[in-house]
N, C-alpha and C positions, 0 to 999 in steps of 0.2 A: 477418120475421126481421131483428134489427136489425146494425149492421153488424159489429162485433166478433163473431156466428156467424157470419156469414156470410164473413167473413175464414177461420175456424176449419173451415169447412165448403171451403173454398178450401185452407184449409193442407195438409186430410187429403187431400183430392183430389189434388194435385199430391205429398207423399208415397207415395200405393198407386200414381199411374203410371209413378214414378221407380224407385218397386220393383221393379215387377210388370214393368217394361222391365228392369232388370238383372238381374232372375230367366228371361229370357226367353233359349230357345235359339238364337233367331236372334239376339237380341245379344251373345253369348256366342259365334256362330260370326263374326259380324261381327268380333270385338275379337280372336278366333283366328285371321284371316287375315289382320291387318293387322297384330297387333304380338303373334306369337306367344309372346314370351321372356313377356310378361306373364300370360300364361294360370294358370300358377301364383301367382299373388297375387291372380287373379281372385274367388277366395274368400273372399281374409282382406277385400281391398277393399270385396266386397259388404257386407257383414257390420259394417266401421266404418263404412261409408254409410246403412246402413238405423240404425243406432245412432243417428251425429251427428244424420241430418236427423229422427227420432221425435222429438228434443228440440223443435223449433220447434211441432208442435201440441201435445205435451204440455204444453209454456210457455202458449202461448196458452188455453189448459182452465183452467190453475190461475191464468192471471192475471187470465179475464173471470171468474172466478169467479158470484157472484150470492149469495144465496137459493136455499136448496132447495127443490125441487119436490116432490120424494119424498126419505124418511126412511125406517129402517129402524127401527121404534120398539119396545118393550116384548122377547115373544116372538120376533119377528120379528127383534131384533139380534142377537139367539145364534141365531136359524136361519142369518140371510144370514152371518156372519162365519162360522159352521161352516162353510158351505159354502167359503169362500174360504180359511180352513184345510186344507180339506182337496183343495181346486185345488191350494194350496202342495205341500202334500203328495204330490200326484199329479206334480207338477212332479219333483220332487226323486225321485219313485220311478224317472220313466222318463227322467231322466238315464244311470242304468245299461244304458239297452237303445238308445242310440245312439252312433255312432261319434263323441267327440267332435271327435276332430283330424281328422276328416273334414269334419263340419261346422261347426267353424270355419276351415277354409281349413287347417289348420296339415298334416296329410300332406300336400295338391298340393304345398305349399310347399317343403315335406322332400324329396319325391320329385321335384319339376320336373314336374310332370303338368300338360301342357300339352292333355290333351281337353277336348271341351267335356261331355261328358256324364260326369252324378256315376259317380262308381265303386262307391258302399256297393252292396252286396250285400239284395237283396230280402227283409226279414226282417219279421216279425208278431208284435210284441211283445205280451205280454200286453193292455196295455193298446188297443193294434192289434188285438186280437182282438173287439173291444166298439164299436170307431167306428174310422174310418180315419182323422181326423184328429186325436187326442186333446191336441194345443197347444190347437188353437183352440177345443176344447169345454172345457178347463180356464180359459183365456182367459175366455170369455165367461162362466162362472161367478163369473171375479173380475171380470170389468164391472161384471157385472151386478147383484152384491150389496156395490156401493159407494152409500151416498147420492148422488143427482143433483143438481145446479144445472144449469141451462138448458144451462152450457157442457160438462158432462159426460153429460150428457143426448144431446146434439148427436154428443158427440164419440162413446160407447157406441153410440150408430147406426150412426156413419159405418165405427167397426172391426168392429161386426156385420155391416153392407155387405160390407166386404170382404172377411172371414173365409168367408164365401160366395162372393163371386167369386172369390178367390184361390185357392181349396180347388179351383174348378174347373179352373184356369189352370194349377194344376199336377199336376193329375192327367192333364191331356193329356202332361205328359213324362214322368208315372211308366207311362201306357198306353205309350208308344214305348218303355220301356225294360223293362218286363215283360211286356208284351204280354197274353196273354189268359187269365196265370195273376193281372194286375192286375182285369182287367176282369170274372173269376169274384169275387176278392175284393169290388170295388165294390159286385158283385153281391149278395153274401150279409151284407156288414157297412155299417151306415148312416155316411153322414160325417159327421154334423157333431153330432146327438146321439142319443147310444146308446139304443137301443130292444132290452127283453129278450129277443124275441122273433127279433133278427136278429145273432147270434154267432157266433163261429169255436169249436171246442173246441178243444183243445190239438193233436191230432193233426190236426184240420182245418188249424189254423195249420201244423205243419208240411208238410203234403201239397205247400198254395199255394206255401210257401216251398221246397220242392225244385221245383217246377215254374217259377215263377221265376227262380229262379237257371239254371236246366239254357235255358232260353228266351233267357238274356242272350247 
């Protein structure tokens, strides 16, 4: 690997630990006992952190740039571009099935909600009914049906890396906070890509979700 990936593989790296540290309940209870008034902006910070610092590998992708290695050619452009069509799409559908001011910081903020642990309420969106993680399986659809050059090549590994670990890292805090109406879900819905075969019906998704919630 020459040294510009290997910077790039360096960038993502130190990105998902910076994350994955300030997504982390022990440093969230750490930053709660030391400087409690801030707990409230604890989310909007996270949030323009993980934004500014993606900029520095992202830059670095598009600026080793290269030659492609793989192309999406003939048939193949209208399959992969559908596909990432309709990632977008899927993006924009399950907008509607999240709390936003939740999850951009903006209710702690409102309300001075100084816990450490999220407040949303245990819910199983349609699309939560097909895969438990449905960012990161939309995610990797539009990775993955972009043309690669070496450096994007590199870099579609290294967010497939973590979309994986990550996925695990925090379902350990959605297990503490749902408890074993999380851990039937896990059970019967795949994470990361949806398989026909392992679904919630609609009243199944409610069941989990009253069990859930009544468990908090």
């Amino acid at each position: 690997m020459n040294a510009p990936l290997l910077w790039l593989v360096i960038a993502w790296l130190a990105y998902f630990v910076i994350h994955s540290l300030m997504a982390s309940l022990w440093v969230k209870t750490w930053v709660a006992a030391r400087w409690p008034k801030f707990m409230p902006w604890y989310r909007l910070f996270f949030n323009t952190m993980a934004t500014v610092l993606l900029v520095i590998p992202l830059y670095l992708t598009w600026a080793i740039g290269g030659e492609a290695v793989f192309a999406w050619r003939g048939v193949w452009w209208w399959i992969g571009n559908g596909l990432a069509i309709a990632a977008l799409a899927g993006f924009l559908y399950s907008l509607g099935h999240y709390d936003g001011s939740e999850f951009l910081g903006l209710r702690q903020l409102r309300d001075g909600e100084k816990r450490v642990e999220d407040q949303e309420r245990f819910r199983v969106s349609p699309l939560h009914r097909h895969v438990r993680h449905p960012w990161y399986f939309l995610g990797l659809v539009l990775i993955w049906t972009r043309d690669m050059t070496a450096a994007m090549l590199v870099s579609a590994v290294m967010m497939t890396l973590y979309f994986v670990i990550g996925s695990r890292l925090e379902e350990r805090k959605l297990l503490e906070y749902y408890g074993e109406a999380y851990r039937e879900y896990r059970r019967r819905v795949p994470g990361l890509l949806p398989l026909p075969w392992r679904r919630l019906s609609r009243r199944q998704a409610e069941l989990l979700e009253r069990q859930g919630n009544r468990e908090e």
